[in-house]
PyMOL CGO cylinders between C-alpha atoms (Angstrom):
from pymol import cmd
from pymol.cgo import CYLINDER

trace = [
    CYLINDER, 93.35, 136.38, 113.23, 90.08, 137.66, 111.75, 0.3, 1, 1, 1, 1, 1, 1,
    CYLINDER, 90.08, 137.66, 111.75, 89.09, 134.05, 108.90, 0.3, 1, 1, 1, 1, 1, 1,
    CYLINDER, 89.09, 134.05, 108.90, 87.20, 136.49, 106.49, 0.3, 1, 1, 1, 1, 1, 1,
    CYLINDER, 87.20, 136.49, 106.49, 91.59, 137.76, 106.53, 0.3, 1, 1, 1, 1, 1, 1,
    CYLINDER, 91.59, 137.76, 106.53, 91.94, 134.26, 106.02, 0.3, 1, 1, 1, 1, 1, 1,
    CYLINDER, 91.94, 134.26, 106.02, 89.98, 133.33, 103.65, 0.3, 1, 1, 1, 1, 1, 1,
    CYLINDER, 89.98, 133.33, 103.65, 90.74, 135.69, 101.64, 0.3, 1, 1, 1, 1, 1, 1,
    CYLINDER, 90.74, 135.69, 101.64, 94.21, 135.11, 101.96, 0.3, 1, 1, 1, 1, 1, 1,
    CYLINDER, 94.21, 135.11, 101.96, 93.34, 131.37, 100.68, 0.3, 1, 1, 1, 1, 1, 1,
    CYLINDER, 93.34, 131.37, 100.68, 91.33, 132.28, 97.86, 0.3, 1, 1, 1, 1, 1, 1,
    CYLINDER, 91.33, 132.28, 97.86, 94.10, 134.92, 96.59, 0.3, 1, 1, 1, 1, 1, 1,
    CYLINDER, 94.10, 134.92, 96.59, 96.87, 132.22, 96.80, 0.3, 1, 1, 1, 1, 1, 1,
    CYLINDER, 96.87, 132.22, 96.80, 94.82, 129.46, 94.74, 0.3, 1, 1, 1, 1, 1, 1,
    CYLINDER, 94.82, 129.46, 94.74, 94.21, 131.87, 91.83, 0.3, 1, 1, 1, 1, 1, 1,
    CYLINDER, 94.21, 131.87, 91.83, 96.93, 133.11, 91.57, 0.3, 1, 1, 1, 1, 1, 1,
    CYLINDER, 96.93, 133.11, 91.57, 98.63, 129.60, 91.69, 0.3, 1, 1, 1, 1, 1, 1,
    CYLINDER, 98.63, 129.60, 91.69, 95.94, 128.39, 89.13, 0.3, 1, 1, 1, 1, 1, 1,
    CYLINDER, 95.94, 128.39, 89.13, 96.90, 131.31, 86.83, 0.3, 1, 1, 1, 1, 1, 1,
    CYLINDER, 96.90, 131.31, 86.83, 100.52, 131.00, 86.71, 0.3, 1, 1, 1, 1, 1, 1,
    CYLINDER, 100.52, 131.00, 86.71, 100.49, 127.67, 86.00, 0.3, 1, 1, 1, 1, 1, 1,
    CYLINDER, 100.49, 127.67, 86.00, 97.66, 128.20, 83.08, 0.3, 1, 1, 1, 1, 1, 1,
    CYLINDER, 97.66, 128.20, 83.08, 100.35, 130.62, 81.38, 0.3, 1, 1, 1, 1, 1, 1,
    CYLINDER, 100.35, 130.62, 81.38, 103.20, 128.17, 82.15, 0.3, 1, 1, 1, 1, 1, 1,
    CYLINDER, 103.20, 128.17, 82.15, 101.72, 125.63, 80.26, 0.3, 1, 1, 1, 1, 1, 1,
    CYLINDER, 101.72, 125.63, 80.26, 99.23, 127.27, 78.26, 0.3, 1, 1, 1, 1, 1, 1,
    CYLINDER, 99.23, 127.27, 78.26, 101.04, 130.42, 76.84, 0.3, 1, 1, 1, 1, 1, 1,
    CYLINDER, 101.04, 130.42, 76.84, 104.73, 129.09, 78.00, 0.3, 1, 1, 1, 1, 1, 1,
    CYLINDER, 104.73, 129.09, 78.00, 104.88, 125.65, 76.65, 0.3, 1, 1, 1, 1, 1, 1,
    CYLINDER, 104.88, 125.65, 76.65, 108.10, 125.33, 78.44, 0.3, 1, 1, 1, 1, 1, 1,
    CYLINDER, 108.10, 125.33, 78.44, 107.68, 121.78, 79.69, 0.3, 1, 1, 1, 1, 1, 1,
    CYLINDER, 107.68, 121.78, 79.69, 109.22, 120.24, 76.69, 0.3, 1, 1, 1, 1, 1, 1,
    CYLINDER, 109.22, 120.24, 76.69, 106.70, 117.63, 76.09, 0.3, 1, 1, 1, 1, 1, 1,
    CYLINDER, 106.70, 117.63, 76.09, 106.92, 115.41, 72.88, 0.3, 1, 1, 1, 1, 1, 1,
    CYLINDER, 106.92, 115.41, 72.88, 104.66, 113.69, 70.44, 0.3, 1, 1, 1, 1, 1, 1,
    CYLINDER, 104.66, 113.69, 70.44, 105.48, 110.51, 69.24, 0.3, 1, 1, 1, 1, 1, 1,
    CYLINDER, 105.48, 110.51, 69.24, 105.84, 109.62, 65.90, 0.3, 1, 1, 1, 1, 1, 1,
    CYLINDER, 105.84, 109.62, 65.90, 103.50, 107.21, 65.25, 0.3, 1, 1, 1, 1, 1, 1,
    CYLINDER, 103.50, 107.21, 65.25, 100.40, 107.97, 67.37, 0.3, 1, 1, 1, 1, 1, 1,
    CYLINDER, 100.40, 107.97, 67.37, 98.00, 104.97, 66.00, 0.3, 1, 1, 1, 1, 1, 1,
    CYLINDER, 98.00, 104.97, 66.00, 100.66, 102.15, 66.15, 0.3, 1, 1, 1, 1, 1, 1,
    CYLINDER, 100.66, 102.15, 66.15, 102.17, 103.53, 69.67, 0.3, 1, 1, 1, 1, 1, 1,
    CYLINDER, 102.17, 103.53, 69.67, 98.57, 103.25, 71.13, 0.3, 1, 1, 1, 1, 1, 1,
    CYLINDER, 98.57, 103.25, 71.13, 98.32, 99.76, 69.63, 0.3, 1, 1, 1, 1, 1, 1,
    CYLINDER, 98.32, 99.76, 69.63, 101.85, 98.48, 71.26, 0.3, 1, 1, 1, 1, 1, 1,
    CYLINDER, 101.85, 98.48, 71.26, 100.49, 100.24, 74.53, 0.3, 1, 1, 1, 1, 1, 1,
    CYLINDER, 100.49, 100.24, 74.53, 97.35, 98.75, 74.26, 0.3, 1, 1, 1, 1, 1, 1,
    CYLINDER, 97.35, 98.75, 74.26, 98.54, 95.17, 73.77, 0.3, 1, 1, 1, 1, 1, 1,
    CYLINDER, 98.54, 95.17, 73.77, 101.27, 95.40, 76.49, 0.3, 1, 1, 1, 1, 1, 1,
    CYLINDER, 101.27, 95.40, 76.49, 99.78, 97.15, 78.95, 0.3, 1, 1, 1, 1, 1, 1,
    CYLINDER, 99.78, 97.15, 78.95, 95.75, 95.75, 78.79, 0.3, 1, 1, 1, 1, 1, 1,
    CYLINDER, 95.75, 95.75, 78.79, 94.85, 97.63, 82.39, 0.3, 1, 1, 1, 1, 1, 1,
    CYLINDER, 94.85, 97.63, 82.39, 95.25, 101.02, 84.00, 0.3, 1, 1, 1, 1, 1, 1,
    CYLINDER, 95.25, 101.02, 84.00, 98.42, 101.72, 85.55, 0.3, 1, 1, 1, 1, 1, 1,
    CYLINDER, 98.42, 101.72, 85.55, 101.50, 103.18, 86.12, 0.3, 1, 1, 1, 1, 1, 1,
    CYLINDER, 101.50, 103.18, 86.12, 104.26, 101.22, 83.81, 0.3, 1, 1, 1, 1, 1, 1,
    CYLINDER, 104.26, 101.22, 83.81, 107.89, 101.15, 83.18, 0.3, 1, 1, 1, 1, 1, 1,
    CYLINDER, 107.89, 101.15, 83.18, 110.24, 99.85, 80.62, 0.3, 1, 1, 1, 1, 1, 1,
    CYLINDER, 110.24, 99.85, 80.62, 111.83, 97.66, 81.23, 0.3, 1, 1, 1, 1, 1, 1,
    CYLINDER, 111.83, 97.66, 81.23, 109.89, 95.95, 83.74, 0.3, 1, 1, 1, 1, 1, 1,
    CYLINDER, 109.89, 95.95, 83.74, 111.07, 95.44, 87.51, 0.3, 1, 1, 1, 1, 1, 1,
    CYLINDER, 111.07, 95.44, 87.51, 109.58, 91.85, 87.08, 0.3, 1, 1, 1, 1, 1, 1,
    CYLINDER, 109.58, 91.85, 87.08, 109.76, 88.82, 84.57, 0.3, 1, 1, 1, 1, 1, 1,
    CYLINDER, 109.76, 88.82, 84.57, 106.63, 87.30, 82.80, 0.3, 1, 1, 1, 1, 1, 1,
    CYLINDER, 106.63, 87.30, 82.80, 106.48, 85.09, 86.31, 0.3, 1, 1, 1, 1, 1, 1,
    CYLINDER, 106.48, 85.09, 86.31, 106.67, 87.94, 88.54, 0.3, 1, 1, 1, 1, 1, 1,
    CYLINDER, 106.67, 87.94, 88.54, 110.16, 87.81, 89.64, 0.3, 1, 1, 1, 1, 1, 1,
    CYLINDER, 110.16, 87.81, 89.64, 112.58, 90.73, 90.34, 0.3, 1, 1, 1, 1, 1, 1,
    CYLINDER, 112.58, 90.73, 90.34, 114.72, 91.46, 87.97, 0.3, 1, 1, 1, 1, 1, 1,
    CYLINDER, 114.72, 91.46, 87.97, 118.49, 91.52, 89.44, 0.3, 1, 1, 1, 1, 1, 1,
    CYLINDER, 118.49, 91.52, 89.44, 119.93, 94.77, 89.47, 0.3, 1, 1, 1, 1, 1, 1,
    CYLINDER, 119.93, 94.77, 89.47, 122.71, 94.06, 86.35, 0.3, 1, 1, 1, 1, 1, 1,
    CYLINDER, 122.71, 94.06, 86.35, 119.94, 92.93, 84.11, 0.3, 1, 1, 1, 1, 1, 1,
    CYLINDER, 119.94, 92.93, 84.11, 117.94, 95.99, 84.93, 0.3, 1, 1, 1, 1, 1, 1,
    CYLINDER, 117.94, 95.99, 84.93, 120.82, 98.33, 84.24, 0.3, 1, 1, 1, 1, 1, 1,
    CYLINDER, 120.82, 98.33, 84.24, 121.36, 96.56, 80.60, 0.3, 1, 1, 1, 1, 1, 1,
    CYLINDER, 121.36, 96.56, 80.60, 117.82, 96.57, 79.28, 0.3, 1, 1, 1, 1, 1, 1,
    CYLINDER, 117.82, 96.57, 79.28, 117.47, 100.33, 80.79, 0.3, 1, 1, 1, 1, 1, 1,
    CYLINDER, 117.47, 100.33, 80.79, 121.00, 101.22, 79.15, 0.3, 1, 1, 1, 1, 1, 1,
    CYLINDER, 121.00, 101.22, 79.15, 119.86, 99.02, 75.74, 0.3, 1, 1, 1, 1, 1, 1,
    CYLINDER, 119.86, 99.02, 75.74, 116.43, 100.81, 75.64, 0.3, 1, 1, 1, 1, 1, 1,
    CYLINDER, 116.43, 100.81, 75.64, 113.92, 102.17, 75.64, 0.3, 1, 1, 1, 1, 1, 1,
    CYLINDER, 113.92, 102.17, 75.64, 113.78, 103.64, 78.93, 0.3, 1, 1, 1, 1, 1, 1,
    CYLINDER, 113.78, 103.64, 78.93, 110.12, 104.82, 79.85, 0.3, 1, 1, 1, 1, 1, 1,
    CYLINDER, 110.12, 104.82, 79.85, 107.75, 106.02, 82.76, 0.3, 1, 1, 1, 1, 1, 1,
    CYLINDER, 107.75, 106.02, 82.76, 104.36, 106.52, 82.09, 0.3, 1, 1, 1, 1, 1, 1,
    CYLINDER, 104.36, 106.52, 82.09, 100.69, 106.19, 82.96, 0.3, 1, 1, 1, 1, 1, 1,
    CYLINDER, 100.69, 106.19, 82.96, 98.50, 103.99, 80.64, 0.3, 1, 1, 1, 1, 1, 1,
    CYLINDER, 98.50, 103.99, 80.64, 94.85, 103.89, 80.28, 0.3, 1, 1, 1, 1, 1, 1,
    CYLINDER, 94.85, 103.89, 80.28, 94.47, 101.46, 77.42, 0.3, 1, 1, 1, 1, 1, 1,
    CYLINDER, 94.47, 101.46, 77.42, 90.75, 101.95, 77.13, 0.3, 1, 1, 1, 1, 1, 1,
    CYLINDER, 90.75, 101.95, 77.13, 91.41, 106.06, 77.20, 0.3, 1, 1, 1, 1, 1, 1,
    CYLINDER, 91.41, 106.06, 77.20, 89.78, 108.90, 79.09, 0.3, 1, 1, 1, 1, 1, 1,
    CYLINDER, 89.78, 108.90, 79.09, 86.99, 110.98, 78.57, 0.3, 1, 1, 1, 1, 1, 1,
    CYLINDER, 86.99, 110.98, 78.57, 88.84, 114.32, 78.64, 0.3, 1, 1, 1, 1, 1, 1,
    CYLINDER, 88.84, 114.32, 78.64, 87.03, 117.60, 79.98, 0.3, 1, 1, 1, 1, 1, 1,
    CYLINDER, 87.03, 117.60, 79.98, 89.16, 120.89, 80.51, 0.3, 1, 1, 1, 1, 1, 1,
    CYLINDER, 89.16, 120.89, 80.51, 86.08, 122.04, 82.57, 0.3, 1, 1, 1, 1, 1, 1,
    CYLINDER, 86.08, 122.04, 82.57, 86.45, 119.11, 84.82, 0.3, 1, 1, 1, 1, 1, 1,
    CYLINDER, 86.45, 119.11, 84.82, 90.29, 119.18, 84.98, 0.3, 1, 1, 1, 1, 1, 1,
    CYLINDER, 90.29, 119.18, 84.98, 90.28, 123.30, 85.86, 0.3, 1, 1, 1, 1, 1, 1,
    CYLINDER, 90.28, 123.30, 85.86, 87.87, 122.83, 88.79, 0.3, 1, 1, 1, 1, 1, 1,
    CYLINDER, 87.87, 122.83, 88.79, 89.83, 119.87, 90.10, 0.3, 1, 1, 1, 1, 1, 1,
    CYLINDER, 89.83, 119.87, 90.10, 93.24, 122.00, 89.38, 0.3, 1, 1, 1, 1, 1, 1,
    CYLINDER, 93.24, 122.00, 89.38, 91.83, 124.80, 91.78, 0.3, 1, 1, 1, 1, 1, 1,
    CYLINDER, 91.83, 124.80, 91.78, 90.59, 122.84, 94.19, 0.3, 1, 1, 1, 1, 1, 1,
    CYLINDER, 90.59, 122.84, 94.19, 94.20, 121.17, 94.40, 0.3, 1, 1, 1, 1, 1, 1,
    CYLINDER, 94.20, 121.17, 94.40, 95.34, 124.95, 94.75, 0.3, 1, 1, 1, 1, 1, 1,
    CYLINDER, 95.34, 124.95, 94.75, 92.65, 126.19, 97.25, 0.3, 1, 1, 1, 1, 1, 1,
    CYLINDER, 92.65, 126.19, 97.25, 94.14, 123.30, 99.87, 0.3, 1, 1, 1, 1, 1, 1,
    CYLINDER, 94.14, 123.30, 99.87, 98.08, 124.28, 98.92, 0.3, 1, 1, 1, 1, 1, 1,
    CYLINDER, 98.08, 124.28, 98.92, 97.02, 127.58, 99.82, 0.3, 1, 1, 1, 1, 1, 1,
    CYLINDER, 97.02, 127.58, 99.82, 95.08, 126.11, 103.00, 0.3, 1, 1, 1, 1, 1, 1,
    CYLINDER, 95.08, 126.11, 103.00, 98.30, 124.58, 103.87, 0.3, 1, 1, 1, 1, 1, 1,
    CYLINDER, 98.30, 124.58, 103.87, 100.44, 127.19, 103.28, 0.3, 1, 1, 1, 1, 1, 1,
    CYLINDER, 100.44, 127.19, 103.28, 97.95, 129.67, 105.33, 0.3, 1, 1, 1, 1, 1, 1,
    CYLINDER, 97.95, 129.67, 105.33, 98.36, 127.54, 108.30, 0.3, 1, 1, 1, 1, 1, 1,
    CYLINDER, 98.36, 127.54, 108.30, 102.22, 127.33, 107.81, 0.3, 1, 1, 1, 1, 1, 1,
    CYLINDER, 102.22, 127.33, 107.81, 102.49, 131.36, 107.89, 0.3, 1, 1, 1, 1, 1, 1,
    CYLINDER, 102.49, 131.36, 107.89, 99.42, 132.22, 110.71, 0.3, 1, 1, 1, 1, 1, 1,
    CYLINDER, 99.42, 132.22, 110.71, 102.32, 129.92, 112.70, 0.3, 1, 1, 1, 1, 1, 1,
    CYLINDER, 102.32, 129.92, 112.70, 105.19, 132.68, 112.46, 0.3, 1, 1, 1, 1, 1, 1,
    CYLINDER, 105.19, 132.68, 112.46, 104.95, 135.43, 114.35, 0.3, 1, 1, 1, 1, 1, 1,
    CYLINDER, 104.95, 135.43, 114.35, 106.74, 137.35, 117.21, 0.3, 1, 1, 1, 1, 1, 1,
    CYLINDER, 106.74, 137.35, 117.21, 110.24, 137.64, 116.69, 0.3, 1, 1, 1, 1, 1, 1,
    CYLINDER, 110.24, 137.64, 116.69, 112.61, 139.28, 115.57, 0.3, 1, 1, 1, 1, 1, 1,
    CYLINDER, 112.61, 139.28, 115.57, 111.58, 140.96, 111.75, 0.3, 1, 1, 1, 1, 1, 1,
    CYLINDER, 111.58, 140.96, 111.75, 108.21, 141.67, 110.34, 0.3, 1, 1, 1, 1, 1, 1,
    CYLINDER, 108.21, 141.67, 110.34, 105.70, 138.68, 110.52, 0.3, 1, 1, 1, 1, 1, 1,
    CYLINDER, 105.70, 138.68, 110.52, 105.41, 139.63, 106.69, 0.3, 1, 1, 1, 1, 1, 1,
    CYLINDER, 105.41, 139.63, 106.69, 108.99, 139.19, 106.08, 0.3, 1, 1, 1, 1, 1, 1,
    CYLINDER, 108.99, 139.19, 106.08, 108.70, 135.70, 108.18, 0.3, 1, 1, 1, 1, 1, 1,
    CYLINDER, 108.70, 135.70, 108.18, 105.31, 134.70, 106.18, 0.3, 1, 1, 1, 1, 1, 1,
    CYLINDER, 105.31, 134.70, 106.18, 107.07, 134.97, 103.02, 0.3, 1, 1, 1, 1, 1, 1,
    CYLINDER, 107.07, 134.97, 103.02, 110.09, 133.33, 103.96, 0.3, 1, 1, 1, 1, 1, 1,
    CYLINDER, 110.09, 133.33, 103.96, 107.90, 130.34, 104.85, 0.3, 1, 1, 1, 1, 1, 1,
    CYLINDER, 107.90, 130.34, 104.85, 106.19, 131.22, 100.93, 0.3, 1, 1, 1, 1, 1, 1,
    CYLINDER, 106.19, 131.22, 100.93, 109.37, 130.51, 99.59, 0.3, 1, 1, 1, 1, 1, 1,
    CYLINDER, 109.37, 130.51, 99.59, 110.02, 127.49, 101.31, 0.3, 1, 1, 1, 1, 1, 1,
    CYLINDER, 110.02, 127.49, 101.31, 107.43, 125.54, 101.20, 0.3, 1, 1, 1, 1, 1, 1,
    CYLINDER, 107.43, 125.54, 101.20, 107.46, 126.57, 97.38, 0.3, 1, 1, 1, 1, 1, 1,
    CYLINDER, 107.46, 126.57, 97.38, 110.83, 125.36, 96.85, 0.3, 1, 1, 1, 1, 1, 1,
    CYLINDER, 110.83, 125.36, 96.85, 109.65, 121.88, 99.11, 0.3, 1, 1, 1, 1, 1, 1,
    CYLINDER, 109.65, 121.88, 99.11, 106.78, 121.63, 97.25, 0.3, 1, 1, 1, 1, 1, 1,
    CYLINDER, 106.78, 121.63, 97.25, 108.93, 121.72, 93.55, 0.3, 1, 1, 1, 1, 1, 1,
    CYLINDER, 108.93, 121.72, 93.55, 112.40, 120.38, 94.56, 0.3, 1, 1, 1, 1, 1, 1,
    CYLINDER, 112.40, 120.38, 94.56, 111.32, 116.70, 96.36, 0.3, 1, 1, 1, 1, 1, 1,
    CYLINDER, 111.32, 116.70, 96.36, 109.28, 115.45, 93.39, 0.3, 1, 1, 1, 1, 1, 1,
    CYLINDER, 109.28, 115.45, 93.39, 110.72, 116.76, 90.87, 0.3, 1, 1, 1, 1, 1, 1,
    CYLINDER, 110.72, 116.76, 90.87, 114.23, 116.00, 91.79, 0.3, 1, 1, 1, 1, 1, 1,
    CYLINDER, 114.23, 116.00, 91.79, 112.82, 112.38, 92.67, 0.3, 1, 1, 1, 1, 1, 1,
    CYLINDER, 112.82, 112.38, 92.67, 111.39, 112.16, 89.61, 0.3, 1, 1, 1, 1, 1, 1,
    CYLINDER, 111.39, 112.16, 89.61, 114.55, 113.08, 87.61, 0.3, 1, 1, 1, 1, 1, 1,
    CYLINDER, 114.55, 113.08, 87.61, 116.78, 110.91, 89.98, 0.3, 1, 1, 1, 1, 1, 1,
    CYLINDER, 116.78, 110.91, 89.98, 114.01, 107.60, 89.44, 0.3, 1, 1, 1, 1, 1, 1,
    CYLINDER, 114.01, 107.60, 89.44, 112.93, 108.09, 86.56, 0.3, 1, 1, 1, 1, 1, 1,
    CYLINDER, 112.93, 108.09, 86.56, 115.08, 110.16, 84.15, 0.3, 1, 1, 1, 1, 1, 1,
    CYLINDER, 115.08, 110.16, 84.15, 112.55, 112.66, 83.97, 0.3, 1, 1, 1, 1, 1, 1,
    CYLINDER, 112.55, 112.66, 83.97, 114.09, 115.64, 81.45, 0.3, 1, 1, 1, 1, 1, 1,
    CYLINDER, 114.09, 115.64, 81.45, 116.53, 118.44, 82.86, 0.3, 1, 1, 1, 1, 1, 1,
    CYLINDER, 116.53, 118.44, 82.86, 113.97, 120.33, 81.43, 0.3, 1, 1, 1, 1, 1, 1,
    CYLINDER, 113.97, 120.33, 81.43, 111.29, 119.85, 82.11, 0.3, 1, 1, 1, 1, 1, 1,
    CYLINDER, 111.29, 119.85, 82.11, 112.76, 119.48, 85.81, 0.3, 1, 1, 1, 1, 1, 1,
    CYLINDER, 112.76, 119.48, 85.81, 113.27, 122.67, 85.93, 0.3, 1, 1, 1, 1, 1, 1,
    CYLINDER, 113.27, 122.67, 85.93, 110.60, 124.47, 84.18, 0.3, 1, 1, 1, 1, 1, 1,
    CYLINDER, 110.60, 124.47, 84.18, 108.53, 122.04, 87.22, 0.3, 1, 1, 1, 1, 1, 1,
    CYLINDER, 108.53, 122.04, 87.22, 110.67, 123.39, 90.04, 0.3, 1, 1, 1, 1, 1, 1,
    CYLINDER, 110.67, 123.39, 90.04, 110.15, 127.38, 88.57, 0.3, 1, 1, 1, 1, 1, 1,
    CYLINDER, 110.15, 127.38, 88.57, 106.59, 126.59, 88.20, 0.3, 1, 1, 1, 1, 1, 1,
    CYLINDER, 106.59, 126.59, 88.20, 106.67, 125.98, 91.58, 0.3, 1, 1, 1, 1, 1, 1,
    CYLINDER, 106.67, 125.98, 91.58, 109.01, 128.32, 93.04, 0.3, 1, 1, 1, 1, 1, 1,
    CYLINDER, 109.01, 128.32, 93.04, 107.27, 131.35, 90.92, 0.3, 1, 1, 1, 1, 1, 1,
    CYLINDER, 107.27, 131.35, 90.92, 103.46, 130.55, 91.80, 0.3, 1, 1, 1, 1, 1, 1,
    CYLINDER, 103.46, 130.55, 91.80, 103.61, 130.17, 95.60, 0.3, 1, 1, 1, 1, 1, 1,
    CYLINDER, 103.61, 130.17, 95.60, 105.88, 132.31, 96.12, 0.3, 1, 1, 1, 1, 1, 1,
    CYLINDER, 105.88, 132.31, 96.12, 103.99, 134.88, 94.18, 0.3, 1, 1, 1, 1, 1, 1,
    CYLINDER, 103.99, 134.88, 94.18, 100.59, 133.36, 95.98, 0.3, 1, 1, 1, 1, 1, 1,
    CYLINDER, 100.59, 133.36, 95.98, 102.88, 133.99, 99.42, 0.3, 1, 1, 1, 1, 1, 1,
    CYLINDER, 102.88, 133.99, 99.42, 103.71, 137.68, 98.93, 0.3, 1, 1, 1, 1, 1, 1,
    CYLINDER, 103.71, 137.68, 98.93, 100.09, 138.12, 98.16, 0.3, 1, 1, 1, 1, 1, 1,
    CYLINDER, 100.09, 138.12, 98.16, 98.96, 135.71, 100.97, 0.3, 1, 1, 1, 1, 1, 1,
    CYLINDER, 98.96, 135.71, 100.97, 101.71, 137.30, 103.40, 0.3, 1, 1, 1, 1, 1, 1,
    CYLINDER, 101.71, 137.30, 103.40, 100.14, 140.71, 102.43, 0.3, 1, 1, 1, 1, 1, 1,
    CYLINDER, 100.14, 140.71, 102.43, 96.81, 140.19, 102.99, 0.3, 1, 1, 1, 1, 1, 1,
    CYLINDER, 96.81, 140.19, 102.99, 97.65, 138.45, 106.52, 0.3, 1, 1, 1, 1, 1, 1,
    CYLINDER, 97.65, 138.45, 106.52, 99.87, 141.46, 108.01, 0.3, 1, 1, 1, 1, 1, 1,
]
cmd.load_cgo(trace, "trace")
């Protein structure tokens, strides 16, 4: 297989990857994400109760002395409320789109390494090795969307959705990035 084929291929699968999921959540705004009411005095409980970086939940898996919870009392505080997942940065974070799109399409460039190496494996056969690449497209799209998002709605309650619009953003992207990827490669 010829790499400038490859590269190419690569290169063609991260932007179009990066661009269907600037639309999704740019132009889309499917996701379903909420404000809260009260901004200031939410920042201010989160700040008090949660004084480092972290991943938190409400209610806690542990007392004040660092004990599991038993399951039963961790079924009524979840089922009394709130319920909550969520990543806290009580000192906040500098925020640069610039910074964020480069990482973003560097996350896409090694999905689309990944996936590469997943298709240049099929060939021979019975079918076209394009028909096979793209199979593997859709795949390791729905792989990619279904396991964490699923987990994430089993765990941790995550919206229906938003579930879904994460499992479509997934399914739509690579497998568009796979026809196109799958294309290139024949």
């Amino acid at each position: 297989m010829n790499s400038k084929k490859c590269l190419l291929a690569v290169l063609a699968g991260a932007v179009i990857v990066f661009v269907w999921l600037n639309i999704s959540w740019m132009v889309l705004e499917w996701h379903g994400i909420k404000s809260v009411n009260d901004q200031e005095a939410t920042g201010s409980a989160l700040k008090a109760a949660a004084p480092e970086d972290g991943v938190y939940a409400v209610p806690a898996w542990k007392d004040k002395d660092g004990k599991m919870l038993e399951p039963d009392e961790m079924a009524k505080a979840a089922e009394a409320g709130p319920f909550a997942f969520m990543v806290i940065l009580p000192d906040g974070k500098k925020m640069s789109m610039a910074r964020s799109m480069i990482t973003g399409f560097v996350i896409q460039i090694v999905g689309a390494l990944l996936l590469c190496f997943l298709m240049l494996m099929v060939s021979g056969g019975s079918g076209s090795d394009f028909k096979r690449r793209v199979i593997v497209a859709v795949c390791f799209s729905l792989a990619a969307g279904l396991m964490p998002a699923l987990s994430n709605w089993n765990w941790w309650h995550f919206p229906i959705g938003y579930t879904f619009a994460t499992i479509a953003d997934s399914l739509i992207s690579w497998t568009l990035a796979g026809l196109a990827m799958a294309r290139i490669l024949k």
